[in-house]
mmCIF file as gemmi writes it, N, C-alpha and C atoms, coordinates in Angstrom:
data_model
loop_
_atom_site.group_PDB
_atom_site.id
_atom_site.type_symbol
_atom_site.label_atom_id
_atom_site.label_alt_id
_atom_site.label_comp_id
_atom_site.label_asym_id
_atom_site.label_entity_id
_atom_site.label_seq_id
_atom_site.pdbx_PDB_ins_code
_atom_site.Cartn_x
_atom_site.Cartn_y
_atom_site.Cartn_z
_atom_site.occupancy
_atom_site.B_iso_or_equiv
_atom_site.pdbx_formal_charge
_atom_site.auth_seq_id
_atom_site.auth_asym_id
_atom_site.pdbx_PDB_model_num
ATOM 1 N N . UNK Axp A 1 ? -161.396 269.934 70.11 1 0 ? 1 A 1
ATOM 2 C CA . UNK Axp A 1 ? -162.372 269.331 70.991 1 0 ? 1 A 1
ATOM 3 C C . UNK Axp A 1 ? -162.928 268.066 70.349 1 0 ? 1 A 1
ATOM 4 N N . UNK Axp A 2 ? -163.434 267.07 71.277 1 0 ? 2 A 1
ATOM 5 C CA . UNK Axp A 2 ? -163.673 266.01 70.861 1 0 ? 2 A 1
ATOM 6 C C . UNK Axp A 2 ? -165.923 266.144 71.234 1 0 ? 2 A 1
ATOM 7 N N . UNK Axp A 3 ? -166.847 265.796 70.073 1 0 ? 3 A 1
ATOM 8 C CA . UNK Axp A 3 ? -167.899 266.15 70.444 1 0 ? 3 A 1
ATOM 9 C C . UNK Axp A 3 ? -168.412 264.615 70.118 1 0 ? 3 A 1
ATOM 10 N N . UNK Axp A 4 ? -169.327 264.458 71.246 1 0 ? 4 A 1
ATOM 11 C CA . UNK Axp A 4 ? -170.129 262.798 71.279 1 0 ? 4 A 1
ATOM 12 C C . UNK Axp A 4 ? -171.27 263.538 71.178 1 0 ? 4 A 1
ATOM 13 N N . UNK Axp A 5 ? -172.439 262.84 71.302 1 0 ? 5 A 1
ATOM 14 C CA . UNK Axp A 5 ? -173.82 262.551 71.374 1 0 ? 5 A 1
ATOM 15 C C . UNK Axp A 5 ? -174.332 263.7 72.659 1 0 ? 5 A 1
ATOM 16 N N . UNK Axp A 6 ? -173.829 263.222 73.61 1 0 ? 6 A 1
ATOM 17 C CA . UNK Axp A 6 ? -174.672 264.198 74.856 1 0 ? 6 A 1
ATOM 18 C C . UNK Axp A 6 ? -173.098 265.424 74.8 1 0 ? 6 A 1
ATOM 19 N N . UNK Axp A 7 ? -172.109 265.106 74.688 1 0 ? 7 A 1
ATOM 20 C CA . UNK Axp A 7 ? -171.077 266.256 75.389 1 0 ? 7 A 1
ATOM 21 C C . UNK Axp A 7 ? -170.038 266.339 73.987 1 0 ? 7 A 1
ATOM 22 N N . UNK Axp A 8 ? -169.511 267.79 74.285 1 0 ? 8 A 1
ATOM 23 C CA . UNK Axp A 8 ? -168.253 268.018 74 1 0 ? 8 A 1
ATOM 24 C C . UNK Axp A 8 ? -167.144 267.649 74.895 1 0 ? 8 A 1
ATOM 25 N N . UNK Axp A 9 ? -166.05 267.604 74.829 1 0 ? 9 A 1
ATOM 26 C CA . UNK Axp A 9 ? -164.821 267.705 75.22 1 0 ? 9 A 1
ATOM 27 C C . UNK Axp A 9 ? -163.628 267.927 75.022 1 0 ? 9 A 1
ATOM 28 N N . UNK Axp A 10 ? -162.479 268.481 75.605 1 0 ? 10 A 1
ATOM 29 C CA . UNK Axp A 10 ? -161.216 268.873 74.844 1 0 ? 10 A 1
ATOM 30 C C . UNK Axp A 10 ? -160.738 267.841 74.836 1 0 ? 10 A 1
ATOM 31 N N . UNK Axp A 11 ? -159.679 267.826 73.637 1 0 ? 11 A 1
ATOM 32 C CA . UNK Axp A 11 ? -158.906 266.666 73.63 1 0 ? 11 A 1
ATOM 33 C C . UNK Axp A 11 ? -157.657 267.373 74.023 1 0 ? 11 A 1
ATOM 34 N N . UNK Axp A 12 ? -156.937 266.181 74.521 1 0 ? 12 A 1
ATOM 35 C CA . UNK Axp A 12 ? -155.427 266.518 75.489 1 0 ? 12 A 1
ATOM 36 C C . UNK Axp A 12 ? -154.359 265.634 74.51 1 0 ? 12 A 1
ATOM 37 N N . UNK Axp A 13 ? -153.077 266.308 73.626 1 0 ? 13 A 1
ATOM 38 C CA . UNK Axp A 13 ? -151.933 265.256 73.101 1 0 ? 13 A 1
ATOM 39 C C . UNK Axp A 13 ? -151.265 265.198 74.214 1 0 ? 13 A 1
ATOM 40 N N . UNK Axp A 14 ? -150.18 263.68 73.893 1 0 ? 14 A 1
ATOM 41 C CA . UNK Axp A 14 ? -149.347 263.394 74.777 1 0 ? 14 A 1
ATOM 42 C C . UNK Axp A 14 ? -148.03 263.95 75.219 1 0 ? 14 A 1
ATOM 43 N N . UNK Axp A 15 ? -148.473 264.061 73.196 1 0 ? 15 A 1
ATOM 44 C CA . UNK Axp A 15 ? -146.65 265.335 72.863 1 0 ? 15 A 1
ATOM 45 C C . UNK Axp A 15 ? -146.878 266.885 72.113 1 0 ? 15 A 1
ATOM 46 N N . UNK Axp A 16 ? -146.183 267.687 72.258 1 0 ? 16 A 1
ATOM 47 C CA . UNK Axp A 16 ? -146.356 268.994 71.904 1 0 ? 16 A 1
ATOM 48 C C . UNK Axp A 16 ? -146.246 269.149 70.493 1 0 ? 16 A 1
ATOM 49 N N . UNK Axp A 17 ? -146.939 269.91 69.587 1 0 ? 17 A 1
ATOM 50 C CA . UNK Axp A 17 ? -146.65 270.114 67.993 1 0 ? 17 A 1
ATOM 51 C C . UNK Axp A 17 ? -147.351 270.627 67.419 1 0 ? 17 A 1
ATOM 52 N N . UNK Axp A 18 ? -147.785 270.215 66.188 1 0 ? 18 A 1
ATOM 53 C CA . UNK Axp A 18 ? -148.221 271.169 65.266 1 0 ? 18 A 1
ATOM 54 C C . UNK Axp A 18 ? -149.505 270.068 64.358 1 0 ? 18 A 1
ATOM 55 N N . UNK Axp A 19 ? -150.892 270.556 64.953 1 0 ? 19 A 1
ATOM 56 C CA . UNK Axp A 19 ? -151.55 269.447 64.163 1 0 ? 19 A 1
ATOM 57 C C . UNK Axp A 19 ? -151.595 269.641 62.708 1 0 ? 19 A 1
ATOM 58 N N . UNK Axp A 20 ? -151.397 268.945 61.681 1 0 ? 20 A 1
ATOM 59 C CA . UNK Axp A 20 ? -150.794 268.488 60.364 1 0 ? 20 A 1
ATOM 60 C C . UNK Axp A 20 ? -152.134 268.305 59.277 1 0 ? 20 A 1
ATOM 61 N N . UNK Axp A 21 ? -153.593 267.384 60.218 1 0 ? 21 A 1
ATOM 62 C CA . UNK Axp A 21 ? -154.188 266.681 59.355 1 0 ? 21 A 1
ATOM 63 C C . UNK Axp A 21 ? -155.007 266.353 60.359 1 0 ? 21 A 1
ATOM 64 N N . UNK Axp A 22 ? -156.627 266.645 60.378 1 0 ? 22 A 1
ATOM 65 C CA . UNK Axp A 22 ? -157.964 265.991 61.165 1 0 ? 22 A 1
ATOM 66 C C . UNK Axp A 22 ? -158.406 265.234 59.944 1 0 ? 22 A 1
ATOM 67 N N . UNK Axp A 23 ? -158.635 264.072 60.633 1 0 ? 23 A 1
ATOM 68 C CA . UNK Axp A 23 ? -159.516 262.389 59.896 1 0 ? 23 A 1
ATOM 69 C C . UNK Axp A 23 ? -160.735 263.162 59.827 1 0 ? 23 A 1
ATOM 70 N N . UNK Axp A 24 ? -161.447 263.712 58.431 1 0 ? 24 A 1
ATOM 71 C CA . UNK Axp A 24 ? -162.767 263.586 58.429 1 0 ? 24 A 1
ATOM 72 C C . UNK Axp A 24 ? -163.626 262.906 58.078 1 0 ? 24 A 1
ATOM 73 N N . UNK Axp A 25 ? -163.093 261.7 57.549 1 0 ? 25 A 1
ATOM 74 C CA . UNK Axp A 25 ? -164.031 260.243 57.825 1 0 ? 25 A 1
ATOM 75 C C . UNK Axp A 25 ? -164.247 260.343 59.051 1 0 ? 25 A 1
ATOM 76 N N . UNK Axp A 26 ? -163.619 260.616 60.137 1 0 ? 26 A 1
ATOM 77 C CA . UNK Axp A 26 ? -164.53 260.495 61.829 1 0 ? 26 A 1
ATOM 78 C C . UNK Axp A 26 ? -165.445 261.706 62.02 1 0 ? 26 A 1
ATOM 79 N N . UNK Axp A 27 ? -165.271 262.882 61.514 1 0 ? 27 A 1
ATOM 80 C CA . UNK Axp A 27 ? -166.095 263.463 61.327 1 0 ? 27 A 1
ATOM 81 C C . UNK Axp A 27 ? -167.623 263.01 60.88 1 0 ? 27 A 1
ATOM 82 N N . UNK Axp A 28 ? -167.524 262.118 59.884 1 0 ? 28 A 1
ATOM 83 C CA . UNK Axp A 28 ? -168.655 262.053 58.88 1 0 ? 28 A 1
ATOM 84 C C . UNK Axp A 28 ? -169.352 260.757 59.809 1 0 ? 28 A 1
ATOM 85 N N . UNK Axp A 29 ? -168.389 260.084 60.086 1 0 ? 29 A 1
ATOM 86 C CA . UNK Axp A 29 ? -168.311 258.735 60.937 1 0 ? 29 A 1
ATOM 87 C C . UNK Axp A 29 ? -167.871 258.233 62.337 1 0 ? 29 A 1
ATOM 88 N N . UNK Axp A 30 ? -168.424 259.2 63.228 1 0 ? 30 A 1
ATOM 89 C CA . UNK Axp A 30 ? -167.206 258.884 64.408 1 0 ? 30 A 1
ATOM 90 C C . UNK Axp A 30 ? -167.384 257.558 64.832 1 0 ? 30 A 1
ATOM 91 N N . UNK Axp A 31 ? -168.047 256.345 64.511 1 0 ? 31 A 1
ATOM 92 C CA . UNK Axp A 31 ? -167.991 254.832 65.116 1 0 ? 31 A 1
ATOM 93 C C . UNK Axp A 31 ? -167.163 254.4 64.326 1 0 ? 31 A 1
ATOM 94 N N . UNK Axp A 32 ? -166.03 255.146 63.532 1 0 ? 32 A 1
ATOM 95 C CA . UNK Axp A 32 ? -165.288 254.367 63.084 1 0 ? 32 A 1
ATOM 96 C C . UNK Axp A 32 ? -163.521 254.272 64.102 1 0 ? 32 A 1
ATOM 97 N N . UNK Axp A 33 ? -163.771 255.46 64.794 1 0 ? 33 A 1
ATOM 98 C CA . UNK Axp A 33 ? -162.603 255.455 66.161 1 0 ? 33 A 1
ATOM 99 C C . UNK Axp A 33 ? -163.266 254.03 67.402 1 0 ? 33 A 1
ATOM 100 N N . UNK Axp A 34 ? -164.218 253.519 67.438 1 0 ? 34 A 1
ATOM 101 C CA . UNK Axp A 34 ? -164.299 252.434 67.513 1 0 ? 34 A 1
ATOM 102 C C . UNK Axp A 34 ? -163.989 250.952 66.731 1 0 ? 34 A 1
ATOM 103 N N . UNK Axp A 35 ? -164.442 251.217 65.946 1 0 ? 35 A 1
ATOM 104 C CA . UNK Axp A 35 ? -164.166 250.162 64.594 1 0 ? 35 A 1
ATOM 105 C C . UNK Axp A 35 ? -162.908 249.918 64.509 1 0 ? 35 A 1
ATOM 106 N N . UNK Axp A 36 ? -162.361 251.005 64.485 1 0 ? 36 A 1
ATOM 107 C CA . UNK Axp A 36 ? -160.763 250.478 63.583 1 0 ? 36 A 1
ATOM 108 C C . UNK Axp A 36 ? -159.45 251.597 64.119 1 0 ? 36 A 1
ATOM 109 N N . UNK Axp A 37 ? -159.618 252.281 65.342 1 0 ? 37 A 1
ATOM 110 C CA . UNK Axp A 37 ? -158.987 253.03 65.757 1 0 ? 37 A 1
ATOM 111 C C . UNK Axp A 37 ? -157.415 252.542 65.965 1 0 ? 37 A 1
ATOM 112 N N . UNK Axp A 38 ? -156.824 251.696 65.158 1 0 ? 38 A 1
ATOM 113 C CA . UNK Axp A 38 ? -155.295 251.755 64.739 1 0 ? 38 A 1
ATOM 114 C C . UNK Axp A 38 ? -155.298 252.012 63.638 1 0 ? 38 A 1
ATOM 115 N N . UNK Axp A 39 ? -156.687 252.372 62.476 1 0 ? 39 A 1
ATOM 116 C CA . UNK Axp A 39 ? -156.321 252.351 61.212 1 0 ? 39 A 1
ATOM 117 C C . UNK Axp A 39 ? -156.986 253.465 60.607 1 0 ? 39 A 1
ATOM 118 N N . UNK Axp A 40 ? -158.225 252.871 60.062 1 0 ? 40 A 1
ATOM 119 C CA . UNK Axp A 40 ? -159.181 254.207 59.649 1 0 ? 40 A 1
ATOM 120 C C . UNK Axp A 40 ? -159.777 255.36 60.201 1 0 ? 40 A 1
ATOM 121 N N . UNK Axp A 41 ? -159.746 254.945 61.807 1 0 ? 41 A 1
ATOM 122 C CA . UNK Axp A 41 ? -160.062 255.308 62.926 1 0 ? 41 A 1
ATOM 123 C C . UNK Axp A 41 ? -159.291 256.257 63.584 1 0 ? 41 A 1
ATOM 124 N N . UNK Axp A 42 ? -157.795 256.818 63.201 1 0 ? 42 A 1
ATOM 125 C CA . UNK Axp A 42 ? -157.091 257.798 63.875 1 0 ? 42 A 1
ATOM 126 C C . UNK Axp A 42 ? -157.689 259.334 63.827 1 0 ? 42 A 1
ATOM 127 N N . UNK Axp A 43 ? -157.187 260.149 64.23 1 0 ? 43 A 1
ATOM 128 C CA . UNK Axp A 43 ? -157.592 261.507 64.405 1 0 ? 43 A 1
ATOM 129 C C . UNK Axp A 43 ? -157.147 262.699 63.983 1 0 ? 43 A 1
ATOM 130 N N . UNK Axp A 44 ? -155.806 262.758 64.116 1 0 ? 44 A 1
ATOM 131 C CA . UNK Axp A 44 ? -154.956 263.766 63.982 1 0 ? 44 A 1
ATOM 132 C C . UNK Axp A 44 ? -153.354 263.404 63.341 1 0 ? 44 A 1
ATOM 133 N N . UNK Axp A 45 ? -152.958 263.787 62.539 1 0 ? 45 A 1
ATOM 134 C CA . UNK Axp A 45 ? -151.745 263.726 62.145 1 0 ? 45 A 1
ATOM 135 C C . UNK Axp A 45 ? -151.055 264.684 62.935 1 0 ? 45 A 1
ATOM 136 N N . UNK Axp A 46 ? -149.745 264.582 63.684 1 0 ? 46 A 1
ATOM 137 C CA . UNK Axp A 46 ? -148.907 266.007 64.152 1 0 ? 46 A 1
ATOM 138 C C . UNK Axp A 46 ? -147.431 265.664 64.078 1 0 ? 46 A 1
ATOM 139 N N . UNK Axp A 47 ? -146.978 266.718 63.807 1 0 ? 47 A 1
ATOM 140 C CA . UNK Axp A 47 ? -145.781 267.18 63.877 1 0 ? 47 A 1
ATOM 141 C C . UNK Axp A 47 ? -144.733 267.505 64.877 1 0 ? 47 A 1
ATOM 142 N N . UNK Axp A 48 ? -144.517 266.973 66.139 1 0 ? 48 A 1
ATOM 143 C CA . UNK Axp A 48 ? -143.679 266.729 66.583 1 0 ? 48 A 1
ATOM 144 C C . UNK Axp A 48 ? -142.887 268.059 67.31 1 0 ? 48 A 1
ATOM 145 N N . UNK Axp A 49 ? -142.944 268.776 68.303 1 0 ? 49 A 1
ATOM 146 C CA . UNK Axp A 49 ? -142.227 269.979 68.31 1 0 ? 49 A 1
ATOM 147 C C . UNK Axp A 49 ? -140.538 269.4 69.135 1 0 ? 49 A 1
ATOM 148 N N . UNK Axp A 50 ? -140.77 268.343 69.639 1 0 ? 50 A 1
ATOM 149 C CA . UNK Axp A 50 ? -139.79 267.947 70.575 1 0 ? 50 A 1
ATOM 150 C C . UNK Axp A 50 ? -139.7 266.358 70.298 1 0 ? 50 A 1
ATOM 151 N N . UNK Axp A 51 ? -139.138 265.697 69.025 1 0 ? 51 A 1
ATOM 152 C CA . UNK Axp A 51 ? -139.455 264.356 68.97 1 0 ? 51 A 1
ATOM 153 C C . UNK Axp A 51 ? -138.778 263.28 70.124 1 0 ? 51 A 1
ATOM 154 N N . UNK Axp A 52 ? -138.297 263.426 71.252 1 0 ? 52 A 1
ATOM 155 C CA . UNK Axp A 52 ? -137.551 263.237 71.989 1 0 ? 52 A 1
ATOM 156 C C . UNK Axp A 52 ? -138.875 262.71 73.156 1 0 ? 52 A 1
ATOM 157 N N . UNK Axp A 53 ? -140.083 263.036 72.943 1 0 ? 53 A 1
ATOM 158 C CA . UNK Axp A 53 ? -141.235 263.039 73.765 1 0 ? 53 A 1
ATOM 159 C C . UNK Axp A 53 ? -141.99 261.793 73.02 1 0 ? 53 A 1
ATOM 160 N N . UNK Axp A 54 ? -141.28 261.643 72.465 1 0 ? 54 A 1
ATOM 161 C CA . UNK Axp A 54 ? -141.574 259.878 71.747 1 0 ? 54 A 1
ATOM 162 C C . UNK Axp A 54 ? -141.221 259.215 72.466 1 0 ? 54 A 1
ATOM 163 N N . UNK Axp A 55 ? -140.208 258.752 72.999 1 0 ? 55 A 1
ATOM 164 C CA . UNK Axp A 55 ? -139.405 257.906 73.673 1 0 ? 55 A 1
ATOM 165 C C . UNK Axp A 55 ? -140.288 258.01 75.368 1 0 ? 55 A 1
ATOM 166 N N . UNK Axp A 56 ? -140.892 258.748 75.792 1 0 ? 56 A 1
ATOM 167 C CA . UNK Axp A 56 ? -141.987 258.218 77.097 1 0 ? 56 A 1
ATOM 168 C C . UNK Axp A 56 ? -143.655 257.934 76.591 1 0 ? 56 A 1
ATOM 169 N N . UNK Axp A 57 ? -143.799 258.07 75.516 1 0 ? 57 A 1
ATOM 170 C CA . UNK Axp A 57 ? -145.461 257.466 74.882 1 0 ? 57 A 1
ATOM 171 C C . UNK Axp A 57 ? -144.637 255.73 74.963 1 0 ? 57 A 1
ATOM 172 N N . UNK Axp A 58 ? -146.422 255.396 75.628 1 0 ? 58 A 1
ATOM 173 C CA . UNK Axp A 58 ? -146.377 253.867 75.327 1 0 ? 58 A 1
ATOM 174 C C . UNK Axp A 58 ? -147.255 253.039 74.439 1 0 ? 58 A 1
ATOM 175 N N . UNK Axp A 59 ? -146.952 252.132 73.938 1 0 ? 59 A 1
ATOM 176 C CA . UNK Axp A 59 ? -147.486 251.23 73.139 1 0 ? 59 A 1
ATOM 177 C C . UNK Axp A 59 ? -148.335 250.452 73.564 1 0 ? 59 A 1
ATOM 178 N N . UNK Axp A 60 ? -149.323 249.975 72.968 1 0 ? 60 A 1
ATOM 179 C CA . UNK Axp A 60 ? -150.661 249.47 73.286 1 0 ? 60 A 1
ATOM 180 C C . UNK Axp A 60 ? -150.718 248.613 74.034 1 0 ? 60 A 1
ATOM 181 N N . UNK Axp A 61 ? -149.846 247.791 74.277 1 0 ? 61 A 1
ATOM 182 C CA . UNK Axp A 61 ? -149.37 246.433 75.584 1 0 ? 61 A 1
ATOM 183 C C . UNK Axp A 61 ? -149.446 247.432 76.319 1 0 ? 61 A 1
ATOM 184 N N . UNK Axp A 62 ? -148.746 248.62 76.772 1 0 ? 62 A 1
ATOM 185 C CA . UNK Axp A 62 ? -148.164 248.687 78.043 1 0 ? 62 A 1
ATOM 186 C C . UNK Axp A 62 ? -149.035 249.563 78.375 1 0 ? 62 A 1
ATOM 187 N N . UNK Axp A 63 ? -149.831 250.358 77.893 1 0 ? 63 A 1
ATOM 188 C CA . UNK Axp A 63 ? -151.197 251.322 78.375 1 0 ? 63 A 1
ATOM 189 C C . UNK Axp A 63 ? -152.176 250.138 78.47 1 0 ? 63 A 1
ATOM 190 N N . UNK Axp A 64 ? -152.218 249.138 77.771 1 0 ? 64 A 1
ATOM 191 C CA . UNK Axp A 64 ? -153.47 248.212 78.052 1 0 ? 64 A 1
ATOM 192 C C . UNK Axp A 64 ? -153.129 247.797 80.115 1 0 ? 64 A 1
ATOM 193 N N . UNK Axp A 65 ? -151.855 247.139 79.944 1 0 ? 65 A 1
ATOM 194 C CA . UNK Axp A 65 ? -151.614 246.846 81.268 1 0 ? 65 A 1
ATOM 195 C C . UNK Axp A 65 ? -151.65 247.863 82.427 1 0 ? 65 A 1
ATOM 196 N N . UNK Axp A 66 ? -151.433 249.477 82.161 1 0 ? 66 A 1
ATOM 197 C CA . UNK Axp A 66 ? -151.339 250.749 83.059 1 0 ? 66 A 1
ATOM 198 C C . UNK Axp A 66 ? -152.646 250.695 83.092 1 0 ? 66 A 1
ATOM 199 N N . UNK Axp A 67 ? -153.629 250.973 82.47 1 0 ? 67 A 1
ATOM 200 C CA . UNK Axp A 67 ? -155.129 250.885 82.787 1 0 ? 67 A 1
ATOM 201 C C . UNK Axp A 67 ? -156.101 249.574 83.347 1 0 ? 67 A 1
ATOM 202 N N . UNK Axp A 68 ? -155.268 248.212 83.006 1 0 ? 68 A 1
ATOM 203 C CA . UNK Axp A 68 ? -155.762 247.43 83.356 1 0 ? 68 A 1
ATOM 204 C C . UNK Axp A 68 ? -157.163 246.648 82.609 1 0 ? 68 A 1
């Protein structure tokens, strides 16, 4: 689950696996998934159950343009 200020929420992956590793610098810090969320800022390390589910995730161009 993902917890802000007023709410919790679940978090949803894109691909199926095995989480590996939670960032607890965002724990300690969550304005840093603002700050720097390609870098210091990630969340979860995972493992992949079907790496084949790579090949339909998109890259930051093309979700910037799907959301607009």
């Amino acid at each position: 689950s993902i917890e802000a200020v007023k709410t919790v929420s679940d978090a949803f992956l894109p691909v199926g696996g095995e989480i590996l590793e939670f960032n607890e610098a965002v724990d300690a810090d969550p304005a840093i998934v603002n700050r720097d969320a390609y870098g210091e800022g990630w969340l979860v390390k995972v493992r992949m159950s079907n790496p084949a589910e790579y090949d339909a995730l998109l890259d930051a161009a093309a979700y910037e343009q799907l959301i607009g």
